[in-house]
C-alpha positions in Angstrom: 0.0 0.0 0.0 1.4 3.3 -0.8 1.9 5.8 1.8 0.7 9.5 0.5 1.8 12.6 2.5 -0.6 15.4 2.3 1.0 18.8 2.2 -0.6 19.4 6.0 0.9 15.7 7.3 4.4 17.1 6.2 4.1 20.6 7.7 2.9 18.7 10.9 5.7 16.7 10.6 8.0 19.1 10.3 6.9 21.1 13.6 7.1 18.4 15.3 11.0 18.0 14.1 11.5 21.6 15.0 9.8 21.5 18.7 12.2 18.9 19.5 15.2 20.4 18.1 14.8 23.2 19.6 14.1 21.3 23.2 17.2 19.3 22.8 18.9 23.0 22.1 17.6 24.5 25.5 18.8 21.7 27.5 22.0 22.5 29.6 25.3 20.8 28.7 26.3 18.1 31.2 29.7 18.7 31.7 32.0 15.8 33.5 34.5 17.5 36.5 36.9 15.7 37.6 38.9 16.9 41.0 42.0 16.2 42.1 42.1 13.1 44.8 43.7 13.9 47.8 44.9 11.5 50.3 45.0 11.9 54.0 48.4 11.9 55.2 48.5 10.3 58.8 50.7 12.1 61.4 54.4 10.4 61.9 54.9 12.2 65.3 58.2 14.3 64.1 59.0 16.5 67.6 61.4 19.1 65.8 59.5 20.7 62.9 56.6 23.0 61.9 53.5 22.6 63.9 50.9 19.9 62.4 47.8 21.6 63.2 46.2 25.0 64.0 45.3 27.3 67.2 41.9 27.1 66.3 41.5 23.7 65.8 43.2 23.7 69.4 41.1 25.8 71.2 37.7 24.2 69.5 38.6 21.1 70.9 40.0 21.9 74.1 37.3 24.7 74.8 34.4 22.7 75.4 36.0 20.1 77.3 38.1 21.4 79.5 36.4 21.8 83.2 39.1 23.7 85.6 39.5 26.6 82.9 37.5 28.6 80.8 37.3 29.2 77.1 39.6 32.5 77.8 42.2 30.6 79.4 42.5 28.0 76.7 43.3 30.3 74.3 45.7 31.6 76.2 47.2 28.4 77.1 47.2 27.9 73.3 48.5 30.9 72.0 51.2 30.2 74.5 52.3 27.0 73.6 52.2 27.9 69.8 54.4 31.3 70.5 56.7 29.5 72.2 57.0 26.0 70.1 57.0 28.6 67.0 60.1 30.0 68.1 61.6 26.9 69.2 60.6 24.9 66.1 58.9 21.9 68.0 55.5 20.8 66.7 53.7 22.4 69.5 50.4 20.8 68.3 51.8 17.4 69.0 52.8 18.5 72.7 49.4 20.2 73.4 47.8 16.6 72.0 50.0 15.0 75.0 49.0 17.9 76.8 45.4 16.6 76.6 46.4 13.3 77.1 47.9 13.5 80.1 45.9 15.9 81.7 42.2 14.9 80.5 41.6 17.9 78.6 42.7 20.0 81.2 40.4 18.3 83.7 42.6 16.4 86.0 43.8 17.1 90.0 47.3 17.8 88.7 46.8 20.6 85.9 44.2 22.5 88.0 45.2 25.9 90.0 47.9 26.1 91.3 49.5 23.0 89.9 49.1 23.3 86.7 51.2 20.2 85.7 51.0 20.4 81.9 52.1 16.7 81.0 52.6 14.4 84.4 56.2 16.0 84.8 57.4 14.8 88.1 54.2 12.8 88.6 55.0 8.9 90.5 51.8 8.4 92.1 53.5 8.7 95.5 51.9 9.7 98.8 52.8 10.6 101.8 50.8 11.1 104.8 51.2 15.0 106.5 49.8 18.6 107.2 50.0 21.5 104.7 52.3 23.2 106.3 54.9 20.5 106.0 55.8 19.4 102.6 58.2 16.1 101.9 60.1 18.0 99.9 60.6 21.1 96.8 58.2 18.9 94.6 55.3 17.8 95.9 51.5 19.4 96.0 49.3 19.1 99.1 45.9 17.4 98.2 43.4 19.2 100.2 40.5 16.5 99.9 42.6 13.5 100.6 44.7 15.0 103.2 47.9 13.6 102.0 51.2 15.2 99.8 51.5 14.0 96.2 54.9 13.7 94.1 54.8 15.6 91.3 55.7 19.3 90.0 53.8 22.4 90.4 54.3 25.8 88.0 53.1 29.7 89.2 52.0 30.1 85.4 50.9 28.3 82.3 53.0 30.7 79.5 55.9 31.5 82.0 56.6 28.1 83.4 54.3 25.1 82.6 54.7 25.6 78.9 58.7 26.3 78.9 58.9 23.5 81.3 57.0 21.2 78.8 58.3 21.7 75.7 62.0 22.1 77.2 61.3 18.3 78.2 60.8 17.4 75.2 63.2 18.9 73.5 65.7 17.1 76.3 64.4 14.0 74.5 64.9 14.8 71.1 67.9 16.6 71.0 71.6 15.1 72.1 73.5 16.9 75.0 74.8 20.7 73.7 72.6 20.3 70.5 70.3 23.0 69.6 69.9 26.3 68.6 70.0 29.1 72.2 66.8 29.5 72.4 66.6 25.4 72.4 69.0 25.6 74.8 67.5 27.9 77.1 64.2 26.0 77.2 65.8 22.6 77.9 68.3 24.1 80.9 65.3 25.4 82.5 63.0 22.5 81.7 66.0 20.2 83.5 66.9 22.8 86.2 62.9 21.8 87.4 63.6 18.1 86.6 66.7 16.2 85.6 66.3 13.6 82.5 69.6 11.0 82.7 72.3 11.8 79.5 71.4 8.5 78.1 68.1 10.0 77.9 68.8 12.7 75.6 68.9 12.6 71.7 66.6 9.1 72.1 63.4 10.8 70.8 63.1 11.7 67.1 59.0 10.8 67.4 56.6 10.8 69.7 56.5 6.9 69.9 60.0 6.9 70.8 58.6 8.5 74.0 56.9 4.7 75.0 58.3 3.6 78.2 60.3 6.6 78.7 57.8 9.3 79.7 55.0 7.3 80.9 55.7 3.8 82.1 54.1 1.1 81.0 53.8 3.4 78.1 53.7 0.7 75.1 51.3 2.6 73.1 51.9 5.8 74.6 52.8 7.8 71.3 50.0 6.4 69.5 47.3 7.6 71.7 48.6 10.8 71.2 48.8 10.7 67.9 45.5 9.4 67.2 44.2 12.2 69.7 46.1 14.7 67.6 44.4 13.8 64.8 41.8 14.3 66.3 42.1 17.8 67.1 43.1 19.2 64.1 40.1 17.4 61.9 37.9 18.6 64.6 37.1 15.0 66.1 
């Protein structure tokens, strides 16, 4: 059978072409995008370098959990440890991670007023039975609840003393005897003029994990805590 086109079937036709060309027309582009992958570098825990994280990624986490100071003193306990570890070129993010660690999140007996033991330096867990006006000795904190002394060190201020004290320690560990630049220098001799740390002590830290068994005791995953709590911190949990 033979299929005739009237001249209105083929005008119809045509529209209809036209309508959907021109749809097809107005339809946006869909354009591929491809970004760049980026892969998440895990911390190595590297003492002596640039810091691995930010004030404000500090103070957010520290802020909000910390109980014995306020969101003012945070900062400035921040601010302090990055103007000193700055000028000192220790990865002061690292040390405010074991900071947290040892302390809590500046919670704990030891870091309160007017201890405020930044790290456990000095800290045995001994006791000795007494009255407040008698102390065992230069280092050792009188625990008003229990009524008994405690071992351990206490500092008059956090940016003064606590923080020097702190990151002197650590640089005691990383760096061999008369290594460093002054300011290094300076930092460790007052860190070791509150507490000694053995010569065969010093140089044996490159990492934080070299720290296992040598600052805290036990201590066999001591580095790694901290490091997975620094990571933490600087992606904000």
């Amino acid at each position: 059978m033979n299929t005739r086109y009237t001249r209105r079937s083929v005008l119809a036709l045509g529209l209809i072409f036209l309508s959907s060309h021109l749809t097809r027309a107005q339809e946006p582009e869909i354009s591929t995008v491809y970004l760049p992958f980026i892969a998440h570098s895990p911390l190595l825990g590297t003492l002596l370098g640039p810091p691995t994280g930010t004030t404000e990624a500090a103070i957010a986490w520290l802020a909000p959990r910390s109980t014995a100071y306020t969101p003012y003193d945070v900062e400035v306990i921040v601010r302090g440890y990055a103007e000193t570890g700055n000028a000192a070129g220790i990865d002061w993010f690292l040390a405010i991670a074991q900071c947290a660690h040892e302390t809590g999140h500046l919670t704990s007996w030891w870091c309160q007023r007017p201890r405020r033991n930044p790290a456990g330096i000095g800290v045995t867990g001994e006791t000795r039975p007494g009255t407040p006006d008698q102390p065992p000795g230069p280092d050792w904190a009188w625990d008003e609840a229990n009524q008994v002394w405690r071992a351990g060190l206490s500092f008059a201020s956090w940016v003064g003393e606590s923080i020097p004290a702190h990151l002197g320690r650590l640089l005691a560990y990383a760096l061999p005897v008369g290594a460093g630049t002054p300011y290094q220098q300076q930092l460790i001799d007052y860190a070791l003029s509150r507490r000694p740390l053995p010569d065969h002590l010093r140089g044996v830290a490159t990492t934080i994990t070299d720290l296992n068994g040598r600052w805290a005791w036990p201590g066999t995953e001591y580095g790694q805590r901290i490091l997975a709590l620094a990571e933490r911190m600087r992606n904000g949990g």
